[in-house]
Each structure stands twice: as structure tokens, then as C-alpha cells.
N, C-alpha and C positions, 0 to 999 in steps of 0.2 A: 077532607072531602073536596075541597075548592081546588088542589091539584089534579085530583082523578077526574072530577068535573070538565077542565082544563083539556086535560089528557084526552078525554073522550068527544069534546066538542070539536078538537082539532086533529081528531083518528086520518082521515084521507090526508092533512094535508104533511102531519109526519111520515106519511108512509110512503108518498110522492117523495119526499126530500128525501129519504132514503135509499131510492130508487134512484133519482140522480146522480147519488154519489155511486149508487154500487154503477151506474153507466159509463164510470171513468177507468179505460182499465190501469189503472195505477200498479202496474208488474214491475218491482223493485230489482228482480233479477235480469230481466231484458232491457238493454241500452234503447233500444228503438221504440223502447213505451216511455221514456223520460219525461217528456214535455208532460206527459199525462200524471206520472208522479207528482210534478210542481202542481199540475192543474186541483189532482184531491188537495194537498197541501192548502191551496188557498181557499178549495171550498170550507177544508172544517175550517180555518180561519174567519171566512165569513159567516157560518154557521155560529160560530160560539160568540161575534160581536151581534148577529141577531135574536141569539138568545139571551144577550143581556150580560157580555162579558166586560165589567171595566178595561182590564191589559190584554191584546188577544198580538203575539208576535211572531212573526217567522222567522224562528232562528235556526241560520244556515248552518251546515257541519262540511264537512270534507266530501262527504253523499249528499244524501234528499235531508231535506229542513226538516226539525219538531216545530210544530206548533205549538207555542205555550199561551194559556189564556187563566185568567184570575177574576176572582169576585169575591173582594174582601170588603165581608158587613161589618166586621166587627171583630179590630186583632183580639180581640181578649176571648173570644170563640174558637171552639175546636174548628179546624183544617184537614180537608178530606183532598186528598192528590190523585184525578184519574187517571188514570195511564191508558193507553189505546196505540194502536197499528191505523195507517192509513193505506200502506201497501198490502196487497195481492201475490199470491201463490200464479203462477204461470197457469197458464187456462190450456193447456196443452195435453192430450189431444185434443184437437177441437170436436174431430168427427165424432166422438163417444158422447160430445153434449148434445141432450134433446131437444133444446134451445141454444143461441148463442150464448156467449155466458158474458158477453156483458150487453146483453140487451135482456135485461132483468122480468120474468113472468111469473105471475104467482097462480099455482094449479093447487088443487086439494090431494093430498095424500093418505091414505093409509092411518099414518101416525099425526099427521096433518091435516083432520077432516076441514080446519079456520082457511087453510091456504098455507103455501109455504114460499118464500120467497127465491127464484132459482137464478141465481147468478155467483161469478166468481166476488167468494167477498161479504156475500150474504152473512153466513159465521162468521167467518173468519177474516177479519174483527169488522167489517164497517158496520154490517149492521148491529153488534156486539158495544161497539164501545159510543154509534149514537146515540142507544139508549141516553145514557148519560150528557148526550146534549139536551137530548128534548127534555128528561127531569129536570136539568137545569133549566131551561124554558120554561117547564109549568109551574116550578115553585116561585122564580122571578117572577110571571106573569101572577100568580097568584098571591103574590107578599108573603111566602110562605119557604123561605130559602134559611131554613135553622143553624147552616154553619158555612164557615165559608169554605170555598174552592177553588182547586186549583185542576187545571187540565193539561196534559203530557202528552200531544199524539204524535206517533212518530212514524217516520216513511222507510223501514230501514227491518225491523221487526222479520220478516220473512229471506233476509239473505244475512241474520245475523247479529244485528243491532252493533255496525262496529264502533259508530261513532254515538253512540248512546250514554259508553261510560264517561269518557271525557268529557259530554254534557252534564251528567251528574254528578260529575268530583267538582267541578267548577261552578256548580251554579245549586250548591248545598242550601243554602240559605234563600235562593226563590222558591225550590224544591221542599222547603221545610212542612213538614205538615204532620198529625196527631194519625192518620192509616191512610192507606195508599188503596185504592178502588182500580182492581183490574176484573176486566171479562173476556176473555179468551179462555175460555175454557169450559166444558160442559157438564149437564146433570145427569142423574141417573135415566130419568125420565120428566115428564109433565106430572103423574101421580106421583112420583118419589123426589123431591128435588134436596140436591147435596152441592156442600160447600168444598171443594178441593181445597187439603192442606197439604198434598203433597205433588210434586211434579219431581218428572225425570231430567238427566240432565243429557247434553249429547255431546258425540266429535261424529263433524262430518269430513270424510276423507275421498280424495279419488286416486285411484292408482292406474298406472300404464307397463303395460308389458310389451316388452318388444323382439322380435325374431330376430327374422333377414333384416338385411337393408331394402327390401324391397317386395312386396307381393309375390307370389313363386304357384307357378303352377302343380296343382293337386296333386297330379297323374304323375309327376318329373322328381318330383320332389316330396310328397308325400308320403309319410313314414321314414325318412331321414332325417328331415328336420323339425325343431319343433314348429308347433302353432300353439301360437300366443293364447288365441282363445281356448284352446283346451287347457295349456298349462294355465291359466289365469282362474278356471271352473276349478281344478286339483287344487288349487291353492286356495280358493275362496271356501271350498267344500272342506278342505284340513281344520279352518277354523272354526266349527263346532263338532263334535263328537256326536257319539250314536242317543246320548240323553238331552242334546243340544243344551250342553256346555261347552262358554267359549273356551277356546284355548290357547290362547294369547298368556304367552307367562306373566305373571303378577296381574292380571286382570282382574280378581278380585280381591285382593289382598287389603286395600281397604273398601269392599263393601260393608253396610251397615245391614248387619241381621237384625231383624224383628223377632222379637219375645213369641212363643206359643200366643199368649195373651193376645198380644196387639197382633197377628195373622189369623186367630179369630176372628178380633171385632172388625178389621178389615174385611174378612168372607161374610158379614152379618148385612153386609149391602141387599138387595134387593138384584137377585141375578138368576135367568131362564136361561141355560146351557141351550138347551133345543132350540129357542125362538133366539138367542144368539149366532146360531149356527145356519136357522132359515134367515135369516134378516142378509145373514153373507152369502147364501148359496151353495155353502161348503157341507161336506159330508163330516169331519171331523174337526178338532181344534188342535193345533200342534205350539210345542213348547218343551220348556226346559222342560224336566223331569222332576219331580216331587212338590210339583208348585203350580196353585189352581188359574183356573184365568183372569181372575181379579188379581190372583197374585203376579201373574206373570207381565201385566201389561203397569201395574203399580208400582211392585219393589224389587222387579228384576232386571239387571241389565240386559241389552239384545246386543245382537250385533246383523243388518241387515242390508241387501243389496240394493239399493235404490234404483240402480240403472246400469248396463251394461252393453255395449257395443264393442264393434270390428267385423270386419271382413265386407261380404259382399251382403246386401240385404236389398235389393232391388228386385224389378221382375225377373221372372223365369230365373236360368241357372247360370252359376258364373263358379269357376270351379277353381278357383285359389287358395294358397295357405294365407293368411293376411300376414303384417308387418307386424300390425302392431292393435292391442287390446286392450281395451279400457273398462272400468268401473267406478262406479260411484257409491262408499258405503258406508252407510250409518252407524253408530254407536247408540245406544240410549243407556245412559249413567241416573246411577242411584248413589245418594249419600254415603260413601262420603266420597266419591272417587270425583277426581278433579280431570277435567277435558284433556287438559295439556299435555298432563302423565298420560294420559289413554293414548291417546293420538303417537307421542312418544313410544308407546309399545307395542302400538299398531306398525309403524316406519317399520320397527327394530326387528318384528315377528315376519312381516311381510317379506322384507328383503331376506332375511334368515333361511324362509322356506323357498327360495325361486329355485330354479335348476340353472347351474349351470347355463345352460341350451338359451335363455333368454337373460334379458336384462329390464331391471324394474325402476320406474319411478314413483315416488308416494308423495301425495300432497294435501296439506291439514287445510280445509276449507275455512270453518268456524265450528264455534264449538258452546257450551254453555253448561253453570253447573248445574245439579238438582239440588233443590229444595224442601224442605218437612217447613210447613209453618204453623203456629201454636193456634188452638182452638179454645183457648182462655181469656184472651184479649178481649176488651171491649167490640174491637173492631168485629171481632168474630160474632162478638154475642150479639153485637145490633145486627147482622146480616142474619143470623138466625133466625133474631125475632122478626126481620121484613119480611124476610119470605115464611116463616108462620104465617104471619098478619097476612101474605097475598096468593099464597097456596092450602091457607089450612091446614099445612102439615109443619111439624120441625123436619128441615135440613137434615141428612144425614153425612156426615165427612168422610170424605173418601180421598185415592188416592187417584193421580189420573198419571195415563202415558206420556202424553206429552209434554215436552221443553216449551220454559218459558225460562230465555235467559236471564232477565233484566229481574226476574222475582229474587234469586239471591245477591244481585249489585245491589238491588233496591237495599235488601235484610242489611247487607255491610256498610255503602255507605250512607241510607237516609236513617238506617239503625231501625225502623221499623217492621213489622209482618207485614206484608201486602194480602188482604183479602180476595180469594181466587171467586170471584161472584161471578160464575157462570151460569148462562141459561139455553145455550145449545142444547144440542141433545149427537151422543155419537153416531147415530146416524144423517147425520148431515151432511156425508160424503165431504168432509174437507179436505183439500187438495188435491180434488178426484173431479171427474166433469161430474156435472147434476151437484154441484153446491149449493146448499141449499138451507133455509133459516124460517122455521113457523111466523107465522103473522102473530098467532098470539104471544108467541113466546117475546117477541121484540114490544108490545105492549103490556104482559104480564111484566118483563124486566124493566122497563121504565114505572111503573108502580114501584115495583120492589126497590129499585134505586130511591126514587122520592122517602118511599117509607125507612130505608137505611137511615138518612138522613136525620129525620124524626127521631127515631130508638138511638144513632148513635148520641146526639145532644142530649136525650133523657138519660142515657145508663152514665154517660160521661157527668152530668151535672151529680148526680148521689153523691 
């Protein structure tokens, strides 16, 4: 009681602090936000030494620094490792935000009658993985801190995490810890909250097609030669069929099928096909074929266009064939398919299909694998009973779309399950303008964190 106490007496002025942090735009993938990278970097450093951190350091990599910070009560006590993102997804387009997106405003929603917090970064992690400063905060403040910890935040997370593994093969034993606390990642709802045990894995790629050696007028040359960006649509549309299956050879060859069983108890989630489809706007749901939409964004792989340019896209009209055509496209991998092979037969299928008439280049961005993690563990059971204990409900495990690279480095080399304790919700437009994060849910999560901590020292003592 003396942490929620805690929690509740100093509501405005966590909410403030995390409104600072989301006003830094820390975009990991834009050079010309760098300075601001370093600047969140030392805020959570100063955050975690004002929350009571004994060792709080910034260590450098080849990129943006992790911050690593510790509070060890008592080696002979369980160790809880949180993991967290200090970088930002690109806040681009600007004009589609209703506000700036990093001049942070909380408006009431719909699914948000509390307020909802609207800036890049909201979710996606700052206001995700603060939680977990301010618990730490009010159990310190409160002499109520049952295990110790350790904190992991990294600036690096949204372009890849490259230098993240070389941080963890070398630094195993500051790393060591009894479960690993990540949140990135979201619930079914506020009435239904679930623990993700599964995440997809991905390869992101870009490719270029090229014609002429030069721009070539429409009228002159049109219809003789090709244009990159039609051939590059032919080629991107080959790679799924009419039940959109990919068709990339060996592309599933090792995916992991699910039991009749287990694609039941996955469909047993809590899920409105129609109020899914009014929430996007959309008239229908599209997808592979024999496979529902829990299943498809869960245990199936994609394969998707992220981005695409060439030619003329300015005012009025400009009537050329272009040179040269570009794309940027996503994979998302399921167990057991490994990035590198994908990405590999991505090059091999790409170049295989060009024509003649052009010339292709393919390029492996980053990549990362998926993960299943176990719902048995201690670590799992105490996150279950927290959020019982501050939802009133048991969790239900689910499976979620999104890549989290560092969840199977973690599995290999800290040999632990990393606990997926998310309290977003998907519609929170992340990495969309209007990003966006409930007020309550960033206060319900920092409860539920403190109380993990509780349940995980109770179920670990038995």
C-alpha cells in the first residue's frame, strides 16, 4: 500500500517527467537528431540516479550509448533485468500529426476517456519502459524494493539494435539476472489484459531497379523501354500469389506449424472482427488464406512494402520514364525461420525475377529472429498474478505481430525467458502520426511493475 500511496501522491509529477522525456526527439534513424539521442541517453541516466540507482553508466558502443543502472539490496535475492528503448521511430509525416509530435498533449479518447498521452514515443517505449523507473522510485522511496535490479536502456532498438549483441556477449555477468522485464509491447485491451509469449521475427530489405542511364522522355521513349517502376510493381506483385502466399522458394520450409490445439487456444483471445475493421476504416481484412486474423498477424509470416519511390512526384505533371526505382520491404518471420537465410532468398528470388530490360540491386538492412517464450516460469506466474492483483482479471497469452530482436539474444545468451509485460494497447498508432499512450495505462503499469516484484520474491521463495 505505501508504494501505490507513493505512486498516487506524486501522479502530476511522474507524468511531467515523462512528458520531458517524450519532448526529446531522440530519432535513432536520422543523423541530424543525434545530439538529441545523447540528450534522452542522459536523461534516463539521471532519472535512474534520482530514483535511487546505486551504479547508473553510459556505456558507449560504435552507435548511441545503453544506459546501464543497478540496485543491489541483497546478492542472495532474486534479480529482475529491465530492458527498454530510449530511441524514437521517425515522426514523419509531420503534417498527418494533430499535434506536434514531440510537443507532447494529453486529449481524452474514445478508448481513452483518462486522457491519452500524444507524442512520438508515447508507446513506443518511453513512456513503456518509464514505468519501470518510477516503480523503481516508489519502492525505494517506500523501503519496499523486494529484489534487486538491474536496468538495460538502449538508443539503438528502432534501427536494429546492432551493437546491442556485442553488449551482451561481453558484459554476461553485470547482465546476470533470475528474468528479464521488457514492455514493448501491447494488451488485448484495458478489460482483457495478456501477457505476449510470442513475437515475430523480421528481414528488412531495400531494393533498386534501374533502366536508362538517364531519365528519358514518356512520349520518345515510352513503350520501348522499360520503366523501372513498373517493372519493380511486376516484380513485387510476383511475390505473393492469389491466396497471398509468399513465393519466395524455400520460404517456409522451416516455418513452425501449430497443433489444431494450440490455433484454437490462440483464436480463444477476446477478438470483434467488425469493431477491428471500424477502429481501421477498412471495409474488409486481407490475408493469407486459411488463416484467421489473430492467426495471421501472430504465426504467420508476411512479406510487406514499407516504402516505395521513383520518377517524378512533384507539382503538376512531368512526363518521364525514370532511371531508377526503389523499395523498401519487410519480412516478418516466425519460428523457426532465421533472418539471414530469408534475406538470402530474398537477393536470390529478386534478382532471379528481373527482366532482362533492367538491372537490380538488393540490400539486407537488419534483421531479427522470433521468438515463443514459456508461460511456466516463475517469471511468467508472478506477471500474471500482478496484473490479476491490478486488473482484476488473469492475463490471457497471446501471440503478437511485432519484432523484438533482443527477446531471442536475450533467450541465448543470458539463457533466460524475457517476460513480454505490455500495457499499450494496438491501437496506439505506433509509428504512425497521432502516437499515442493512455494516462491510465502508464499508471496502472507502474502498479503492476511494483506488484511483479512482490509475487515474483513470494512464488521464488516456496
Amino acid at each position: 500500500m505505501a508504494v501505490n500511496d507513493f505512486i498516487r501522491d506524486n501522479k502530476d509529477r511522474f507524468l511531467n517527467e515523462l512528458l520531458d522525456l517524450l519532448r526529446i526527439p531522440s530519432v535513432s534513424a536520422d543523423p541530424k537528431f543525434k545530439d538529441d539521442v545523447f540528450a534522452a541517453a542522459n536523461f534516463v541516466k539521471e532519472s535512474l540516479e534520482k530514483a535511487g540507482a546505486d551504479v547508473v553508466e553510459i556505456c558507449q558502443t560504435k552507435g548511441y550509448p545503453i544506459v546501464y543502472g543497478e540496485k543491489i539490496i541483497d546478492p542472495a535475492l532474486q534479480t529482475v533485468l529491465v530492458y527498454g528503448h530510449y530511441d524514437v521511430q521517425p515522426a514523419d509525416p509531420y503534417e498527418l500529426w494533430d499535434s506536434p509530435p514531440f510537443e507532447p498533449v494529453i486529449k481524452k479518447t474514445k478508448i481513452h476517456p483518462e486522457g491519452a498521452i500524444f507524442a512520438r514515443g508515447s508507446a513506443d517505449d518511453k513512456g513503456q519502459f518509464y514505468m519501470y523507473v518510477k516503480a523503481f522510485e516508489a519502492m525505494m522511496a517506500s523501503g519496499d524494493l523486494p529484489c534487486n535490479v538491474k536496468f538495460m536502456i538502449e538508443g539503438e532498438e528502432e534501427v536494429g539494435s546492432d551493437n546491442l549483441d556485442k553488449f551482451v556477449i561481453e558484459n554476461k555477468e553485470k547482465l546476470k539476472a533470475d528474468v528479464i522485464l521488457i514492455s514493448d509491447t501491447h494488451m488485448i485491451s484495458m478489460q482483457d489484459p495478456s501477457i505476449t509469449v510470442g513475437l515475430r521475427g523480421m528481414a528488412y530489405m531495400e531494393v533498386e531497379v534501374t533502366g536508362s542511364n538517364r531519365d528519358l522522355h514518356s512520349g520518345t521513349y515510352g513503350g520501348a523501354v522499360a520503366n523501372p517502376i513498373n517493372v519493380l510493381c511486376d516484380m513485387i506483385a510476383s511475390m505473393q500469389d492469389e491466396d497471398k502466399h509468399i513465393t519466395i522458394p524455400g520460404f517456409y520450409d522451416k516455418v513452425q506449424e501449430l497443433t489444431a490445439a494450440q490455433r484454437e487456444r490462440l483464436n480463444e483471445a477476446p477478438f470483434d472482427l467488425n469493431e477491428y475493421k471500424e477502429k481501421l476504416d477498412i471495409d474488409d481484412v486481407h490475408g493469407e488464406k486459411g488463416y484467421t486474423t489473430i492467426e495471421r498477424v501472430g504465426i504467420r509470416p508476411t512479406l510487406d512494402v514499407n516504402g516505395i519511390w521513383g520518377g517524378y512526384i512533384g507539382e503538376g505533371a512531368k512526363t518521364v520514364l525514370p532511371s531508377k526505382a526503389h523499395a523498401k520491404i519487410s519480412m516478418r518471420l516466425v519460428p523457426d525461420q532465421d533472418w539471414r537465410e530469408i534475406a538470402e532468398l530474398f537477393e536470390n528470388h529478386f534478382k532471379s525475377i528481373a527482366p532482362k530490360s533492367v538491372k537490380v540491386k538488393v540490400k539486407a538492412h537488419h534483421g531479427g529472429s522470433p521468438a515463443v517464450v514459456s508461460d511456466s516460469s516463475f517469471g511468467y506466474k508472478a506477471a500474471e498474478a500482478a496484473m490479476e492483483e491490478t486488473f482484476g482479471k488473469r492475463p490471457i497469452p497471446t501471440r503478437e505481430g511485432g519484432s523484438i530482436p533482443i527477446v531471442a539474444l536475450f533467450q541465448k545468451e543470458l539463457g533466460s525467458d524475457p517476460i513480454l509485460f505490455g500495457f499499450g494497447l494496438d491501437t496506439d498508432a505506433l509509428h504512425s502520426p497521432n502516437e499515442h499512450y493512455g494516462v491510465k495505462n502508464y499508471f496502472v503499469g507502474i502498479e503492476t511493475i511494483a506488484a511483479f516484484f512482490r509475487q515474483f520474491r513470494k512464488l521464488s521463495e516456496k
